[in-house]
C-alpha positions in Angstrom: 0.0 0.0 0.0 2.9 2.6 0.7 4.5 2.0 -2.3 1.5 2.4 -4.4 0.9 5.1 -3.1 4.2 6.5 -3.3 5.0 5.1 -7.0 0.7 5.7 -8.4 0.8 2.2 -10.5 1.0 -1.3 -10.0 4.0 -2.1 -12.1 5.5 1.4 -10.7 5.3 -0.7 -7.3 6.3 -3.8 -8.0 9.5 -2.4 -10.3 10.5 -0.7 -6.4 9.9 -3.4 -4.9 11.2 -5.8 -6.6 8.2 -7.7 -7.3 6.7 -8.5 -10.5 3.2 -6.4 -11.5 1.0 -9.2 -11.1 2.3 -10.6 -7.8 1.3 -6.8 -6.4 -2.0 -7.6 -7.9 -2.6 -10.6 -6.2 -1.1 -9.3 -3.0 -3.8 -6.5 -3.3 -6.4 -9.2 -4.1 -5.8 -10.8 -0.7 -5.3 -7.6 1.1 -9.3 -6.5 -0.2 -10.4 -10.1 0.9 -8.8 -9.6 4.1 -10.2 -6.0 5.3 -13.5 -7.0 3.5 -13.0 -3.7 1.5 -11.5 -2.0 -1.6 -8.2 -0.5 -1.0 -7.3 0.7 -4.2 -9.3 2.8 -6.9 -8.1 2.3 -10.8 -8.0 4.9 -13.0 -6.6 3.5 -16.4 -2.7 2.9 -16.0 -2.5 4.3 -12.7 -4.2 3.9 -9.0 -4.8 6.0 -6.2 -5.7 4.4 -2.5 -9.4 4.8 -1.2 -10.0 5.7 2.4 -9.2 2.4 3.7 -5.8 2.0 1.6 -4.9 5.6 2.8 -5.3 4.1 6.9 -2.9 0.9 5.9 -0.4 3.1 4.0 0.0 5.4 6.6 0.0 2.8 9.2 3.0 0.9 7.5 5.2 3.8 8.1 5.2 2.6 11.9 5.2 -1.1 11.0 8.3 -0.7 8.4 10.3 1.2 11.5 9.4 -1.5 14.3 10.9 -4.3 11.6 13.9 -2.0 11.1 14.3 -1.7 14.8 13.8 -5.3 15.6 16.2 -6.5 12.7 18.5 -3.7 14.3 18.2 -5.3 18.1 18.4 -8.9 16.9 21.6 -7.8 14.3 23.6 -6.2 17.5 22.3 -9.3 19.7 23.5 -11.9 17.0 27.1 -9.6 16.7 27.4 -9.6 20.7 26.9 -5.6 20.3 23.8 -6.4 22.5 22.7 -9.1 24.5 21.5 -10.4 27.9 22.7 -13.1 29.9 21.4 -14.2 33.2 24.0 -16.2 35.5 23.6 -18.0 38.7 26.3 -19.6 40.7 27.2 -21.2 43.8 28.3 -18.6 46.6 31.7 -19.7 46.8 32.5 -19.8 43.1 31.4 -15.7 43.2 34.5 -15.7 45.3 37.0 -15.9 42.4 36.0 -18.2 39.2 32.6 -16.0 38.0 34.1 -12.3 38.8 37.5 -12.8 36.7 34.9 -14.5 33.9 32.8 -11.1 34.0 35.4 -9.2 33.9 36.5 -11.1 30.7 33.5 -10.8 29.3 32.7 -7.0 30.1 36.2 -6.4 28.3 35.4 -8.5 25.4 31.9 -7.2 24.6 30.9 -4.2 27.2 27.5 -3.9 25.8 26.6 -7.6 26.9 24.3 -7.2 30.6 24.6 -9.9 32.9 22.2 -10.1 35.7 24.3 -12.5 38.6 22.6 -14.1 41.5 23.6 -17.0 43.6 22.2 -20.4 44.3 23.4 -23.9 44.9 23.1 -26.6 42.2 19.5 -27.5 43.4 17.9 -24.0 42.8 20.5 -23.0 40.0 19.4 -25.9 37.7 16.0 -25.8 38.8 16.0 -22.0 37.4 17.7 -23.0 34.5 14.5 -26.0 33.5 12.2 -23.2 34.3 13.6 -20.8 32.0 14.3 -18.4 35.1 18.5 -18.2 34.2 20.6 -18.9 30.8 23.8 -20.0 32.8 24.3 -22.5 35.7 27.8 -22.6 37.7 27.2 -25.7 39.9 29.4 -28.6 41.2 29.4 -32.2 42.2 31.6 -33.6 45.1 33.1 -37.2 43.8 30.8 -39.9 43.8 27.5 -38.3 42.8 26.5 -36.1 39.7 26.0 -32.7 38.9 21.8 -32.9 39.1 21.8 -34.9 42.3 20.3 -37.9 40.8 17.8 -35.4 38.3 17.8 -36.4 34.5 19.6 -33.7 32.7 19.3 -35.4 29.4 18.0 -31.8 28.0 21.1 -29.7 29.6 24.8 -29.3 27.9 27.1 -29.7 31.0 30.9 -28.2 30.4 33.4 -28.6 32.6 35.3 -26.1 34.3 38.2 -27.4 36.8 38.2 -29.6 39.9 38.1 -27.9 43.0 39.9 -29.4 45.4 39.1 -29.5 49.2 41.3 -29.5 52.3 41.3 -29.4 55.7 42.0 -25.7 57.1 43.8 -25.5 61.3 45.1 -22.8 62.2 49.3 -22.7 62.4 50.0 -23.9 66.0 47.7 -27.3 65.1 49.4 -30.4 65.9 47.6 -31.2 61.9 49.7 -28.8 59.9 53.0 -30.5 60.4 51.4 -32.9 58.1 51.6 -33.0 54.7 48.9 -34.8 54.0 46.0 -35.5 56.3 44.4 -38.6 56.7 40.9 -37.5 58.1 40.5 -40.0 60.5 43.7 -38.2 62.9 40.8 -35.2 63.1 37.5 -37.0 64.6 38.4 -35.8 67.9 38.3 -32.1 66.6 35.2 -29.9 66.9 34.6 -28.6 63.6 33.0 -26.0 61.9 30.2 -26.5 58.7 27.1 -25.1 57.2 23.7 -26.3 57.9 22.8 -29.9 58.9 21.4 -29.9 54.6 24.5 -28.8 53.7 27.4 -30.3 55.7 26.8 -34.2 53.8 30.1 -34.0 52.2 32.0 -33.9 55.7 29.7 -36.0 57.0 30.2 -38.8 54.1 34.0 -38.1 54.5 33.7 -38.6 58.4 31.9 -41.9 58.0 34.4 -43.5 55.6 37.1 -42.2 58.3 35.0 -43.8 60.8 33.5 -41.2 63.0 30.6 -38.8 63.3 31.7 -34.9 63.1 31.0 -32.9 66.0 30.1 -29.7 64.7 30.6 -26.9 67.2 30.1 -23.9 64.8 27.5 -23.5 61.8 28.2 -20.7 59.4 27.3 -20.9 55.7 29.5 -17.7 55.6 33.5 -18.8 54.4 34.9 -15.7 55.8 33.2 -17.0 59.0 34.4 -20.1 58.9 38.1 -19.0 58.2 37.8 -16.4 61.0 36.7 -19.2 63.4 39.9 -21.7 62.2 42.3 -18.5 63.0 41.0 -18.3 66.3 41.6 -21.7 66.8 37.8 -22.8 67.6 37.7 -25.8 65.0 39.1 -27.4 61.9 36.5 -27.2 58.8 36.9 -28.3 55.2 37.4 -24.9 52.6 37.6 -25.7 49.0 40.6 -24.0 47.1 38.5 -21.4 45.3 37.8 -20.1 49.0 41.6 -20.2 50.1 42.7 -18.4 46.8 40.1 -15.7 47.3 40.5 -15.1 50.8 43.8 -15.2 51.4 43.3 -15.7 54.8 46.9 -15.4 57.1 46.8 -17.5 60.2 45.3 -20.6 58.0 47.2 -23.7 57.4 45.1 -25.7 54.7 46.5 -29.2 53.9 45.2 -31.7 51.2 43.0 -35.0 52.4 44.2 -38.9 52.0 42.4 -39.6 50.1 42.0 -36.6 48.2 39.1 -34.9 48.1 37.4 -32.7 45.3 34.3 -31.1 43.7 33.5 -30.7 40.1 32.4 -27.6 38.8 30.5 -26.8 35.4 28.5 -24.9 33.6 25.2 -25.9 32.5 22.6 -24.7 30.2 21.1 -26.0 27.2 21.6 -26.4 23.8 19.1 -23.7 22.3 20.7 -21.1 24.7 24.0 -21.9 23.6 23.1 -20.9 20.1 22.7 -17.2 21.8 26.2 -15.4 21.3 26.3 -14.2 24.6 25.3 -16.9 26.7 28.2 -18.8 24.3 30.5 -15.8 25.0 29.7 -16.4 29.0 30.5 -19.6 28.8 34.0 -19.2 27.2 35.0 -16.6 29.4 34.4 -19.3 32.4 36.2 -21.7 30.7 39.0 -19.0 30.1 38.7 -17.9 33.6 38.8 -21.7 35.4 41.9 -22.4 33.4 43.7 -19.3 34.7 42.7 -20.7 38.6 45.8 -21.0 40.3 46.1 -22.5 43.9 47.2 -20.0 46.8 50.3 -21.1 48.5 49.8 -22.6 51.5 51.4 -21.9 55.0 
C-alpha cells in the first residue's frame, strides 16, 4: 500500500519493490479479501488508495520502522553488540572463578548485561529447567552427579576445573606439620560446617574415616568459617577457590588422604547456547577456570 501510493501504479510498485506487476495484484487481491474492502481505486494505468488503503499506507510507516528496529536489536544481539545473559552460581564460586569470567566478558563485549545471582546446584538448575536463568555454575563432590540424581538429558554440562578441598587449622595445630592428612587423625576435633542440609560431604567423608563430626560452629559464611579456624575454635573443610580468594593469614590448609574434590561446570542447554552471549559467557568461564591457580599454603 505505501509503495503504491508512493509510485501511483501497479508495475511502478512492483519495479521498487522488486516484485513482479502481477504478484502486487494478487497481494492487493488478498489484502481487499482480508479487510473486506476496496483498497485501491483504478483509474486507467494508474491507481490511487481509497480511504481504507490511505489508513494501511499510513500505518505501515510505523510497522516498516518497528521491523527496522527489531532487525537492528536482533543484528547487534547476534554480533554480541547487545545481549542479555542471566547467570547463577554457587556462593563460593562468586569468590573468584565468575568475577575474573565477568570481567573477561565486560572487556570483550561491554554492551553484553549480565544479571548474577547465587544459588546452589539444586535452585540453579532448577531455574535453569524453568527458564528463570541462561547460565548455571554448579558442582558435584566425587561420587555423585552434577543434578543430584535429576535427569539432565535436556542440559549441555561443560566442565570447568576440579576444586579441590582441604582441611583448614590454624598454624600452631598439631595437623599442619602434616603434609597430608588422613581424616581419621581429626574425629576428635570440633569442627565447623554449614547447615545440617548442607554439611553431607563432611559427614560422608567422616563416615568413611569412621567417626561422626562434631560440629561446634554452623556458618554458611566462608569468611566466618576461616575467621573461626584463625581463632583456633575448629578445623573445617574450605575448598581451594575459598583459600585463593581469601587469602586468609593465620590458615594452614592441607590436602585430604584420600583426596578430596568437587566438580564444577556450567550448565545450560543447547538452544541457549546458540545465543552469542550466553556462548561468549561460557568461554569466558572456561578461560577464567583455566587461569585458577592455587594459593600457596602456609
Amino acid at each position: 500500500m505505501r509503495a503504491i501510493a508512493d509510485e501511483g501504479s501497479f508495475t511502478a510498485a512492483a519495479t521498487s519493490l522488486g516484485y513482479t506487476q502481477p504478484a502486487i495484484s494478487q497481494m492487493v487481491r488478498r489484502l481487499e479479501q482480508r479487510t473486506g474492502t476496496a483498497l485501491v481505486e483504478r483509474m486507467g494505468r494508474h491507481v490511487r488508495l481509497t480511504e481504507a488503503g490511505e489508513v494501511l499506507a499510513r500505518h505501515a510507516v510505523t510497522v516498516l520502522a518497528a521491523l527496522d528496529a527489531a532487525e537492528e536489536e536482533v543484528a547487534a544481539i547476534a554480533g554480541l553488540r547487545a545481549g542479555r545473559v542471566r547467570l547463577m552460581a554457587f556462593p563460593s564460586s562468586s569468590a573468584s572463578l565468575v568475577p575474573r569470567a565477568l570481567a573477561l566478558l565486560k572487556r570483550r563485549y561491554p554492551e553484553i548485561s549480565v544479571r548474577f545471582s547465587e544459588g546452589e546446584p539444586p535452585e540453579s538448575l532448577a531455574a535453569l529447567r524453568a527458564g528463570e536463568c541462561d547460565l548455571a555454575v554448579a558442582f558435584a563432590y566425587e561420587g555423585t552427579d552434577v543434578g543430584r540424581g535429576e535427569d539432565l538429558d535436556n542440559f549441555v554440562i561443560r566442565p570447568l576445573l576440579d576444586d579441590e578441598v582441604r582441611l583448614a587449622v590454624p598454624p600452631e595445630h598439631p595437623l599442619a606439620k602434616h603434609e597430608v592428612v588422613d581424616l581419621a587423625l581429626a574425629a576428635e576435633e570440633e569442627w565447623i560446617a554449614g547447615c545440617p542440609r548442607c554439611r553431607g560431604h563432611l559427614v560422608s567423608l567422616a563416615d568413611n574415616a569412621g567417626f561422626r563430626p562434631n560440629v561446634a560452629f554452623e556458618t554458611e559464611d566462608y569468611v566466618a568459617v576461616l575467621g573461626l579456624v584463625r581463632s583456633g575454635l575448629g578445623v573445617a573443610l574450605v575448598p581451594d577457590l575459598i583459600l585463593e580468594a581469601a587469602h586468609e593469614h593465620g590458615i594452614v590448609a592441607r590436602p585430604l588422604q584420600p583426596p578430596s574434590r568437587r566438580h564444577i561446570h556450567v550448565v545450560t542447554t543447547e538452544d541457549l547456547l546458540r545465543v552469542p552471549a550466553v556462548a561468549a559467557t561460557v568461554d569466558a568461564l572456561v578461560e577464567s577456570a583455566q587461569a585458577e591457580r592455587h594459593p600457596v599454603r602456609a
